[in-house]
C-alpha positions in Angstrom: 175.4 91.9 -57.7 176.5 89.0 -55.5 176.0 85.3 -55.9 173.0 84.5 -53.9 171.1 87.1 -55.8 172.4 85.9 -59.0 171.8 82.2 -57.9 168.1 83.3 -56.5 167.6 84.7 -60.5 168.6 82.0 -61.3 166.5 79.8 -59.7 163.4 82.1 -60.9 164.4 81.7 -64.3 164.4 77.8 -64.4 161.4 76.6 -62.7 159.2 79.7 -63.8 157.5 80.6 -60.3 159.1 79.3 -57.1 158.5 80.5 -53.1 160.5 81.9 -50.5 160.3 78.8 -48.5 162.0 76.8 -51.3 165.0 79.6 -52.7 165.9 79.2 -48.6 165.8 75.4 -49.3 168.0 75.1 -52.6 170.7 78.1 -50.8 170.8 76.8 -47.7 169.8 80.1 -46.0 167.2 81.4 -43.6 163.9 82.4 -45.0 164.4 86.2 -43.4 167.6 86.2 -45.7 165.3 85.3 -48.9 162.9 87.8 -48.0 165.8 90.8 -47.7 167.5 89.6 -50.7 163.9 89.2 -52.8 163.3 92.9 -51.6 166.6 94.3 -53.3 165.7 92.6 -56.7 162.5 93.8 -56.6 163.9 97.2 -56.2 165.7 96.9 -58.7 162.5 95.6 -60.8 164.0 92.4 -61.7 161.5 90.0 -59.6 158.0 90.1 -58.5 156.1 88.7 -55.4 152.6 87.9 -56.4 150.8 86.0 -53.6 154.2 84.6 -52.1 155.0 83.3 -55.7 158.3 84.7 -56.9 159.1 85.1 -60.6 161.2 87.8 -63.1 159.6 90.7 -64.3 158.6 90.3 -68.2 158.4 93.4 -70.0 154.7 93.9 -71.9 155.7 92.1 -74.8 156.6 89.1 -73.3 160.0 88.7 -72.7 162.5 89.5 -70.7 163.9 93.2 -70.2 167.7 94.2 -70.9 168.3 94.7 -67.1 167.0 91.2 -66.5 168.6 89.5 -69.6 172.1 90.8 -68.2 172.3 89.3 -64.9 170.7 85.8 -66.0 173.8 83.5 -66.4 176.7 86.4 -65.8 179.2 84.1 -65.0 178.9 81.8 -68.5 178.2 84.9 -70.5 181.4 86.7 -69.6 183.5 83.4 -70.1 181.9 83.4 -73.6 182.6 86.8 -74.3 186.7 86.0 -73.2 186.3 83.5 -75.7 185.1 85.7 -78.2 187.2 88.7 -77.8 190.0 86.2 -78.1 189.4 85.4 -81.1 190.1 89.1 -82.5 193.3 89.5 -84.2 195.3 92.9 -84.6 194.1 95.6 -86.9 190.5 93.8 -87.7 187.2 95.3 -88.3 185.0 93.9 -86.0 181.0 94.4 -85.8 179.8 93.6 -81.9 176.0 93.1 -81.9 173.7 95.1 -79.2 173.2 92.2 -76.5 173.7 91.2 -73.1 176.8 88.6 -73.6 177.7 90.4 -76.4 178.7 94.1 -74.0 181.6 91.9 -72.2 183.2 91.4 -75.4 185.0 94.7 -75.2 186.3 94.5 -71.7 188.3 91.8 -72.4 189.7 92.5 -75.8 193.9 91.8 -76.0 194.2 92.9 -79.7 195.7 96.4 -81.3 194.6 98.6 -83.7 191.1 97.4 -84.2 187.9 99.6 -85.6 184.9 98.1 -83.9 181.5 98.5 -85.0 178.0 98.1 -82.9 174.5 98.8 -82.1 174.8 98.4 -78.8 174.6 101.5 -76.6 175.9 100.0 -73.4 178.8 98.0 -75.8 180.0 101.5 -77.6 179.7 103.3 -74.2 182.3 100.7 -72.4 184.5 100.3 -75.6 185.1 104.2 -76.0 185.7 104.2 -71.7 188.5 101.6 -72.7 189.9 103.2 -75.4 188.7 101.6 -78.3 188.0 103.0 -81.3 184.4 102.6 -81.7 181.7 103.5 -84.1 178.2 103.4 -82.9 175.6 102.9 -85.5 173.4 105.9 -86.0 169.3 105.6 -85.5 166.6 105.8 -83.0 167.2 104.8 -78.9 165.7 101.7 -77.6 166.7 102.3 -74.2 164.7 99.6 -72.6 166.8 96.7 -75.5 169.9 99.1 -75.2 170.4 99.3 -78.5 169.8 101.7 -81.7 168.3 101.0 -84.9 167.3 102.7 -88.0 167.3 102.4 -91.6 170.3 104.7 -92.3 172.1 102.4 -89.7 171.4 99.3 -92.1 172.6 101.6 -95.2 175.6 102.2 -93.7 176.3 98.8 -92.8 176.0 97.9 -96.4 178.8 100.0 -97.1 181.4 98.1 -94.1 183.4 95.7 -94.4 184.3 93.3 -91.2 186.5 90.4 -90.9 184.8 89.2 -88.2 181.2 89.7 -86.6 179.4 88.8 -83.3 176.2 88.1 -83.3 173.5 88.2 -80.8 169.8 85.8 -80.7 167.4 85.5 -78.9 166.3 81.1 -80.3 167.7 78.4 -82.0 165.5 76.0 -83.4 165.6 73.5 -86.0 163.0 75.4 -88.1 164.2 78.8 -87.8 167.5 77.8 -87.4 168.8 81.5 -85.9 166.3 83.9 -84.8 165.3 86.9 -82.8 162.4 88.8 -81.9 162.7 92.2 -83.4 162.5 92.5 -87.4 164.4 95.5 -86.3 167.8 93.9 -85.2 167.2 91.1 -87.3 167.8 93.2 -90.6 171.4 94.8 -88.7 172.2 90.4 -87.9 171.6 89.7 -91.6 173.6 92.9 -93.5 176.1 92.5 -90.6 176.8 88.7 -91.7 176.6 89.7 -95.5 179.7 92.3 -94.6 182.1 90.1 -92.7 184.1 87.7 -93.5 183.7 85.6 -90.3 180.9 85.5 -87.7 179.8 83.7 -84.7 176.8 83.7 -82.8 177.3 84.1 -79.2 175.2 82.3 -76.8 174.7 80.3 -74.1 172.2 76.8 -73.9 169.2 78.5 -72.6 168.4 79.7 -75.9 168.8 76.0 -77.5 165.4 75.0 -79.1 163.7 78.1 -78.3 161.5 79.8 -81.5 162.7 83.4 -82.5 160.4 85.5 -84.2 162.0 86.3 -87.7 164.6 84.0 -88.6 168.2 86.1 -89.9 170.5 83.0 -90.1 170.4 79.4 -91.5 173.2 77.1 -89.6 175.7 77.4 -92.1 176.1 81.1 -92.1 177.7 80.8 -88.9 179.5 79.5 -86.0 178.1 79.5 -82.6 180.2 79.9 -79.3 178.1 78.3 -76.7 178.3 76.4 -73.0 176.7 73.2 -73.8 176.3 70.8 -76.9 173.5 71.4 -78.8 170.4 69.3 -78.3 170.3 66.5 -81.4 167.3 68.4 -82.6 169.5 71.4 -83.5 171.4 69.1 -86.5 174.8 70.2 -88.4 175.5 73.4 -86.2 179.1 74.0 -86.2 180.1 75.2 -82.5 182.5 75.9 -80.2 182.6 75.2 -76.6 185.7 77.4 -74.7 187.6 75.6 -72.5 186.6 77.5 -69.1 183.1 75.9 -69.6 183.9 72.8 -69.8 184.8 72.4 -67.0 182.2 74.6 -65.4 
C-alpha cells in the first residue's frame, strides 16, 4: 500500500469523519486523485463514503477489523517491532502475541536457535516462511482477529516456559492499567506473562488512555515499547522508546 493511502487512513483515523475536499487539502493533491484513491480502500473494505463523509470501516462490535488495525500507523509499528525482535537473544523461547505490530516481529529477527511460540495465524504463517521454528497454539480460528484461541491452547501454555514474551493490547489506562477487548486473548496475555521470564507490551501512543475491556496486566508486570511518552495520567509505567522514533 503506498503512502498517500496510508496517510489518507491516517487522516480517517484521527479526526473520525473527514471529506474528500479536505484529504485533497491536508495531501496537497487534486480532489479526482482522493476520489480514485478513496475508491481502492473501499475496495479493499477499509473506508466508507456515507453522504461524502469518509471514515474506517468498524467491524459490528465496534472496533476496528484486523485488515484495518494493520495498515493504521505501518511505519511506527514495524520500527517497534525491529526494536522488539532485537531484543531476542540466541537460543530463547520466545511467546509473540496474535496482533498487528506484533506479526513484524518475526521478519526482522537476527537471533539463532530460537523456539517461538504464538497465537497469531498471520505471525506463525510468516515465521515458518522464514525459517523459524514455530509453534502455533492449537484452538478455534478467529479469522476476522487472525488469531486462535481455546482452552487447550491456555493449558498448554501453562506447561511453557519463555524467557521473553510480547504482548499485544488493545488500552492503557490508569484504571485498567493493560487491557484488551476479548476475555479470550486476555486469558493467553495473562498465562503468557506468568510463563516468561521477561515481557514487553508492544504498542504505539494511540492506545495511551484508551479503556480495554478486561484488564490482564497491572504496570508492573511489564515493560512497554512505545513511540511517545506516556500521558502523566498513565503513572510509574516503565517504557522504552527505540531510537528510530525519536526522531520520527
Amino acid at each position: 500500500m503506498n503512502e498517500r493511502l496510508l496517510s489518507i487512513l491516517k487522516i480517517c483515523f484521527d479526526n473520525g469523519e473527514t471529506s474528500i475536499a479536505d484529504i485533497a487539502n491536508r495531501l496537497k493533491v487534486t480532489e479526482v486523485t482522493v476520489r480514485k484513491d478513496i475508491n481502492a480502500l473501499i475496495e479493499k473494505k477499509l473506508v466508507q463514503n456515507q453522504r461524502g463523509k469518509i471514515s474506517l470501516c468498524i467491524s459490528e462490535n465496534g472496533q476496528m477489523t484486523y485488515a484495518l488495525r494493520a495498515v493504521i500507523n505501518l511505519n511506527t509499528k514495524i520500527e517497534l517491532a525491529k526494536y522488539a525482535a532485537s531484543l531476542i537473544k540466541d537460543d530463547q523461547i520466545v511467546f509473540i502475541d496474535s496482533g498487528s505490530t506484533l506479526v513484524h516481529i518475526v521478519d526482522h529477527i537476527k537471533s539463532h536457535n530460537n523456539v517461538f511460540v504464538t497465537s497469531g495465524i498471520e505471525t506463525a504463517t510468516k515465521a515458518a516462511e522464514h525459517g523459524l521454528r514455530i509453534y502455533l497454539l492449537p484452538g478455534f480460528v478467529n479469522s476476522q482477529a487472525n488469531y486462535v484461541y481455546s482452552n487447550d491452547g491456555v493449558n498448554l501454555l501453562k506447561t511453557m516456559n519463555f524467557d521473553v514474551a510480547f504482548v499485544g493490547v488493545s488500552g492503557i489506562s490508569r484504571f485498567y492499567k493493560y487491557a484488551t477487548n476479548s476475555p479470550e486473548t486476555a486469558s493467553v496475555k495473562t498465562m503468557s506473562i506468568h510463563q516468561s521470564e521477561k515481557t514487553y507490551v508492544v504498542s504505539d501512543a494511540s492506545k495511551f488512555s484508551v479503556l480495554g475491556f478486561v484488564s490482564f496486566a497491572d504496570f508492573d508486570q511489564v515493560t512497554l515499547i512505545t513511540d511517545q511518552r506516556p500521558p502523566n495520567d498513565l503513572p510509574n509505567i516503565d517504557y522504552i522508546i527505540p531510537e528510530s522514533l525519536k526522531i520520527l
